[in-house]
N, C-alpha and C positions, 0 to 999 in steps of 0.2 A: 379548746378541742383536746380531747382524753389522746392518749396513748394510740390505744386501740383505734380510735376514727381515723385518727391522721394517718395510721399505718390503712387503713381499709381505704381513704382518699387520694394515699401516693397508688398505693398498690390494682387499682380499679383497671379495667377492663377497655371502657367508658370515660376516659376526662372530657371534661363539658371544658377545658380551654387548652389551649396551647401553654400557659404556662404548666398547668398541673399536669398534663402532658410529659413537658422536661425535665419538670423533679417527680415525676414518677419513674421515668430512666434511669436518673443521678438514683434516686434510692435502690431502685431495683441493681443497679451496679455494685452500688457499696454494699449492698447486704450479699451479692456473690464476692464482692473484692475480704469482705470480712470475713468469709464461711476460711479463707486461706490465711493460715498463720503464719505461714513463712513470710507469706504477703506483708504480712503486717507490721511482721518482724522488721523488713528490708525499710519499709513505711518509719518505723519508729527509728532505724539508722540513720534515714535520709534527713530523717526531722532534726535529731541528735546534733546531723552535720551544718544544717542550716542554723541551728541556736548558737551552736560553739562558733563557726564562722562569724556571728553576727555578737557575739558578746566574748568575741576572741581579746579585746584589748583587758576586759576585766576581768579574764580568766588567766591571764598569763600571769606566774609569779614571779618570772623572771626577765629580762630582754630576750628577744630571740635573736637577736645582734650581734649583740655583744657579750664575752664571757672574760673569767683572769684566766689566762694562760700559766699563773703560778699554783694557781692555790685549788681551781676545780678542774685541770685537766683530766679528761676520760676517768672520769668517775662515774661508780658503778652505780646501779638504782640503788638510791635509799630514800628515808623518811625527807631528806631535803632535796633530794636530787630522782621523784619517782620512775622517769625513763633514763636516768644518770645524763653523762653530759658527752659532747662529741672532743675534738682534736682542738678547738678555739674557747675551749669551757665554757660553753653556749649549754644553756636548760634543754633537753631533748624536746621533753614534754613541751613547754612553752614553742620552740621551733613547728611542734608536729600541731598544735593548736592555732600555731598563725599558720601556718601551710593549710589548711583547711579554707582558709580565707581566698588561697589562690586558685586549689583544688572546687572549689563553688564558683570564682568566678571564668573559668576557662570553663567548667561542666556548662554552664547557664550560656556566655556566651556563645559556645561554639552550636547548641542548641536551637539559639536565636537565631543565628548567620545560616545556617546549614539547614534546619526543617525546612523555613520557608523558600528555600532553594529550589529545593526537590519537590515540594509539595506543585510549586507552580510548573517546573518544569515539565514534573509527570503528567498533571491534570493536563496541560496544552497539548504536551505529543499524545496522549491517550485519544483528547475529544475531535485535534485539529485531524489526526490520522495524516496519508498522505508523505510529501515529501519531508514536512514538518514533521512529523513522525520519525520519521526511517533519519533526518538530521540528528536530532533530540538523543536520542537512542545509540544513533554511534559514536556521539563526545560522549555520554554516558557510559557505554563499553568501553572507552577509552580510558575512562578513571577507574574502571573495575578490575582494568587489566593487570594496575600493579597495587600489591599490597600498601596496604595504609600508611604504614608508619614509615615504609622508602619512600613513598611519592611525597610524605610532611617532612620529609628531611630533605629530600629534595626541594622543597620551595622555602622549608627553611634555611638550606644555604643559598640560597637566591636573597632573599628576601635581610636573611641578617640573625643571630639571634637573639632572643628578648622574649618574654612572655606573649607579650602584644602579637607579633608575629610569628609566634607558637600556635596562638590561639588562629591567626589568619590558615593559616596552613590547616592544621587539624581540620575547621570548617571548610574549606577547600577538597579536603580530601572525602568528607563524609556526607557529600550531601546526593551520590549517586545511590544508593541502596534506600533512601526517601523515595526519588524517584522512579523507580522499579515498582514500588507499591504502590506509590500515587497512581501511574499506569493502568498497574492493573487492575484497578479498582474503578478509573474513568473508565474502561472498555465496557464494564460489566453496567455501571450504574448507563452510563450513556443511552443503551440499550432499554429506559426501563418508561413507561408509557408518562410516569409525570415531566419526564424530560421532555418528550413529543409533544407534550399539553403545552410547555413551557415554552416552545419552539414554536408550536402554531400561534402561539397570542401576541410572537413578535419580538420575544427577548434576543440580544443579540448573543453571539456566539462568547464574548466575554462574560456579559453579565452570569449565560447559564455556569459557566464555569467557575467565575469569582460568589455566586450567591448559591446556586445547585448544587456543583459537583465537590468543591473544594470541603464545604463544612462534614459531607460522607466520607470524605477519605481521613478526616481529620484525625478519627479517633485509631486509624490504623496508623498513620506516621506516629500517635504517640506512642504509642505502642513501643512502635519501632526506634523511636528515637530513646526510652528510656531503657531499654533494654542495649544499647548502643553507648549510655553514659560508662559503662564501665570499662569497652574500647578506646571511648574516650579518655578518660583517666590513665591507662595504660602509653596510650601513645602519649601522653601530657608528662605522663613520666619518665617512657625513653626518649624522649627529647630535652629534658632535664639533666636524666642519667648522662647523658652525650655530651651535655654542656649546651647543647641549643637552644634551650626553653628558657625558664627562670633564670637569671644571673646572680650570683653574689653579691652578698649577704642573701638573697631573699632564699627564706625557709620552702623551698618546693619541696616537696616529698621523694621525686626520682634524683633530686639536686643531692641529697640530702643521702641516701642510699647510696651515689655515688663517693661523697665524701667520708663513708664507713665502709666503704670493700678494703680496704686495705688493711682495719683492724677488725676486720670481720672473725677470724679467729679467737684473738683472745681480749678482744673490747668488744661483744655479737651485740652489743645494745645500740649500739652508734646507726648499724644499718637497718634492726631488726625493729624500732619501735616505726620509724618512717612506711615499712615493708608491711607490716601489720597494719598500717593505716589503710595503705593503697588495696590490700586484701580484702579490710572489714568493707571500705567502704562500693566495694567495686563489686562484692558479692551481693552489699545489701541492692544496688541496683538493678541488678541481676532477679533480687524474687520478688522488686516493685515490679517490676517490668512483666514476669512472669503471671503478677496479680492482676497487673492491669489487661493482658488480654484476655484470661478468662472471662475479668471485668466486664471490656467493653465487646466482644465480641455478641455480636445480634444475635447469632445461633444460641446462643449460652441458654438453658433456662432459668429462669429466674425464681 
């Protein structure tokens, strides 16, 4: 099939099946996600971050461990040393290339833990309405009441710190503003007549939810949740910074920021290459996120 067909066969009016149906979406999507450069831009950071992370042991030149404290303390960038070295004569660069390893896995997991939280939460108080409802909705306001990063430090000193319980907490904390849109998205779709159809032939009130209502709101929580990796990132960093996230040795980025404030003056590379990570990569999420709702918004023309 030429070029040309297959674009006139995604792009049809008319699909004669259900699959050519969903890759006529998917295309119709990407060719709006792609008309956005910034979009693409954010796309090719995230990518950037996903390779370095995943081939971080063969990019590293140096330990990110261990340094001499004789011979390369806080050395400035050069040709051996490109983001110079911290207070332990540790490789910056190498430190900020396995931190990315850490930085991917809190982004993905807390992701994991937290969409599907809110997604169910929402979809059930939305469709069950009711007392179920009015319950759902006020532990919900209860987690929106205090900002992000008190209430994760809060159940990070409960809980202890450590990465792993970084990662519990943040996910804890983020999974109330999924459910605000799952919500409002079951009120609206609930109401709409292939529901009613769905409803008279017998389906029960989980199934419409878990098979009907769940896959509709799906593309609004991505939305919302990749637009939210870079709050994400931020609190994974002040928790870091704090001491409660990452522990030593291990290269976190906020860990890492921390252990260069103090030569922030006249060593600025100690803080400034970790700082610039958390920056580049937390903006790029910022104009995925931004592509993506153009993206998948229904209204969008295509």
């Amino acid at each position: 099939m030429s070029p040309a067909a297959l674009h006139a066969w995604l792009m049809t009016e008319r699909p004669q099946s259900r699959r050519q149906a969903a890759l006529g979406r998917a295309y119709g999507a990407w060719r709006t996600f792609a008309r956005n450069r910034l979009a693409l831009a954010g796309l090719l950071i995230v990518l950037a971050l996903v390779v370095v992370a995943a081939l971080a042991p063969w990019l590293e030149r140096y330990s990110p461990f261990e340094g001499d404290l004789r011979t390369t303390r806080l050395l400035p960038p050069s040709a051996a040393h490109w983001f110079g070295t911290d207070d332990q004569g540790r490789d910056i660069l190498s430190r900020v290339v396995h931190g990315s390893r850490i930085t991917l896995f809190v982004v993905v997991l807390v992701a994991v833990l937290a969409a599907p939280i809110g997604l169910v939460v929402g979809t059930v108080a939305g469709y069950a309405g009711g007392w179920v409802d009015a319950a759902l909705m006020r532990i919900t306001d209860i987690f929106l009441a205090f900002p992000r990063l008190i209430l994760a430090l809060a159940f990070v000193a409960a809980l202890g710190p450590g990465i792993e319980n970084a990662v519990l907490a943040i996910a804890i904390t983020s999974w109330p503003p999924y459910a605000r849109i799952a919500r409002a998205e079951t009120l609206t779709i609930a109401q709409a007549d292939y529901i009613a159809a769905v409803r008279l032939v017998g389906a029960s009130p989980w199934r419409i939810v878990l098979r009907h209502i769940m896959p509709l709101c799906l593309s609004s929580v991505i939305v919302r949740v990749t637009l939210d990796m870079a709050g994400i990132i931020l609190t994974a960093a002040g928790l870091g910074f704090l001491g409660l996230g990452a522990q030593p040795p291990m290269p976190e980025w906020g860990a890492m920021i921390a252990n260069g404030r103090q030569y922030v003056l006249d060593q600025w590379w100690v803080a400034a290459a970790p700082g610039a990570a958390i920056f580049t990569v937390s903006l790029a999420f910022n104009l995925l996120g931004d592509g993506l709702r153009d993206a998948l918004d229904p209204k969008a023309q295509r």
